[in-house]
Structure formats: C-alpha cells, structure tokens
C-alpha angles and dihedrals in degrees: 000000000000114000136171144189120234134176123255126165093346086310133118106225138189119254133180120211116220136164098268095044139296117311115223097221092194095050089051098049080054082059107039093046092171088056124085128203154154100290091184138038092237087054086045097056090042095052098048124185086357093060099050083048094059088036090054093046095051085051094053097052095038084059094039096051098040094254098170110247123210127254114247093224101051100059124091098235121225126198107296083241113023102180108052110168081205149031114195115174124190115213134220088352098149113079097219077051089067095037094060094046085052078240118146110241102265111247081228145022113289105218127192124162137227129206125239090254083071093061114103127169121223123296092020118138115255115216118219108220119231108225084066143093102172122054113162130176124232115188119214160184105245106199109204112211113230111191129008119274139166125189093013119181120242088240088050097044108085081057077071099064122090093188151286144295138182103238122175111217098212108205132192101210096200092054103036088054091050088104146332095296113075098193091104100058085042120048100048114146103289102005094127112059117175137176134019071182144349112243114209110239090243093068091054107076095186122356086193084081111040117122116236113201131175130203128194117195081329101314117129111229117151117044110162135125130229093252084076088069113128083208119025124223092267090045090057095046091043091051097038099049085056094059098044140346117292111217137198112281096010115140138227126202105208098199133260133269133231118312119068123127097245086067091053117096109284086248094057113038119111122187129217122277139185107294092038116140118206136184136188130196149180141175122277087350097079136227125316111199128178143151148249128224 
C-alpha cells in the first residue's frame, strides 16, 4: 500500500495513492457511514495488516461507487509520517561514502538524532539558515517501525518494519562539524523531508538493492544503490533496539552514498544556496523534490 499526508483546511490529512488518483480517506469515510478505517498515519502503522485491510477495502469501494479521487499534482504534500515519536539517523554509513570523505568504516553504527522541526513533505520550501555557509543534501532509505520492539535479532528485524520512504538529510556542514555532536548542523527547521509517499514493507522484496540517486537543479550527483550500506537495515534495528525501545512509527534515517558536496575536493565544493533545486530519489519510493530558499 502507498499512502500520503496532504493538507486540507489547516489539517494534515490521510491519502491513498491508486492508479486512477489519491483517495481523501477522511472524505470517503463521510460518504460509507456504515465502514470503518486508519484516519491517520499514526493509527495506520499501529493497526498493521488490519489497518491496510480496512484501508483496501475503503479504496476499492470509493472506486467502485464513483467516490471522486483527488489529482496528485494539485495537494499541498506533508511529511509521509508526520508524528514520529523518534528520528534516528544513522552516519557515514556507505562505504564509497567513506571512501569518499578519506574516513575508516566505523566498527559500529554511528547514531545521531533529529527533532520533529526538522520534518518537511515534498515540494515544501527549505529554508537556508543563516548562520550557515555549507548546506549539503544526503539522500536516503527511511525505514518506518511498525510495531515496538527491544533487543530485536538481526533475522527478526526487517518484521519490524512498516515501509519505506525517500528522506533528504539536509546538513549544514559548518554546524554539524562545531563540535563532536552533530545534532546542530542537522536538525534546522526543515532539514529532514521525507515522502512524497509511505510504501508498505510488502512492496519492497529486498531494501538491500534499491538505487538512490540525487539531482540538483538537474545535475546528477549522487548515483549508488543500498547494497553499498556498511550496516544493512536489519543490522540498524537490531543495534538500535538494544540500546532503547523501538515504537511503532518511529523512523530511521540509514545514511547517505557518495556524492555530497562535503566529499568533493575543498576547491570545488559549493553549497547549496537559495534557488537550488534539489531532488531525491529511490527505487520503487518515488522522488522527493524542495526547495531552497
């Protein structure tokens, strides 16, 4: 199931995307009094299986019976899950990433967290602080947590996932590199954009093999795959839930390839600035554009 959230009347509201347009859950359930189903991402993730049933069956009877569905390009996108209780984002975790940087592989995962300030939908404006120089992009697999979990094994891990999103993990270089705690250059207003959609985990075979790419202003300049990963998915959900309780629509940020600006020679690294265009993409989760401004 691929779903989204959109803004309606100053509030964030559930869509579905189908083949024929985007289905306004709240508007159907308006019309199909006697149905019941997931209103709210949040209420989606927690529900399972149960909940994309209900969801599946409401789709189907919206199309069957006419119900009008809603044109991509007209809605104004919000963050695919807009109420993480959590942002865990995982660093230099691509080894031509490293490689790129002139950084040894870390024995471990390197964690850092972002706020919710920080959470933007597709399309949205980016603002460029301006206590920074050096904004760079890093495209990136968002796993979404279905269902809490501590001490997970690695085998068991990937049944903890809900889906998948495309996030950007907008970094300000000269904050993030202050000091030895990266959380300023990282958790500016806006600086984590994520969506256009959630993909359900059963859409996604294998998120070890799907191809992250970055454009800006129609440059290509990232072009990897998953399977470059230092720590796979399971590996990160396994690690994480030992240190502290995964719950339900949490997200996790799995780091970022080759290809950002701050692994480019120092002489010829230029930041971001306002105009920029930039757009992330991975395979089978769709584009995620903004801009900066």
């Amino acid at each position: 199931m691929i779903t989204l959230t959109f803004e309606k009347n100053d509030e964030l509201l559930l869509g579905v995307k189908t083949e024929k347009g985007i289905l306004d859950v709240k508007a159907a359930l308006k019309v199909f009094l006697d149905t019941t189903a997931p209103t709210s991402v949040s209420e989606m993730i927690e529900k399972g299986c149960e909940g994309q049933a209900k969801l599946q069956a409401l789709v189907e009877r919206a199309i069957s019976e006419g119900v009008p569905l809603l044109e991509e390009k007209e809605l104004h996108f919000g963050p695919c899950v807009p109420n993480p209780s959590k942002i865990i984002c995982v660093g230099l975790n691509y080894k031509k990433h490293a490689d790129e940087c002139n950084l040894d592989y870390p024995p471990e995962p390197l964690l850092f967290s972002k706020f919710a300030n920080s959470l933007a939908g597709q399309g949205e404006e980016i603002p460029l602080p301006a206590v920074s120089k050096q904004v760079d992009y890093e495209a990136e697999l968002c796993l979404v947590i279905g269902k809490k979990g501590r001490n997970i094994k690695k085998e068991e891990a990937l049944d903890y996932v809900y889906g998948y999103c495309t996030a950007n993990d907008v970094s300000a270089r000269d904050l993030q590199f202050k000091s030895s705690q990266w959380l300023l250059g990282k958790t500016c207003d806006k600086f984590s954009p994520i969506g256009p959609y959630l993909v359900s985990a059963e859409e996604i075979n294998n998120p070890q093999n799907l191809r992250v790419q970055t454009w800006v202003n129609g440059e290509k300049r990232q072009n990897s795959n998953t399977e470059d990963m230092i720590f796979h998915c399971d590996e990160i959900i396994s690690y994480i839930s030992a240190h502290m309780t995964l719950h339900s629509g949490d997200i996790i940020l799995t780091g970022t390839p080759e290809g950002v600006i701050n692994g480019y020679p120092e002489g010829d690294r230029l930041w971001l600035k306002k105009g920029d265009v930039v757009t992330v993409e991975i395979e089978k989760l769709g584009s995620l554009t903004n801009y900066f401004v």
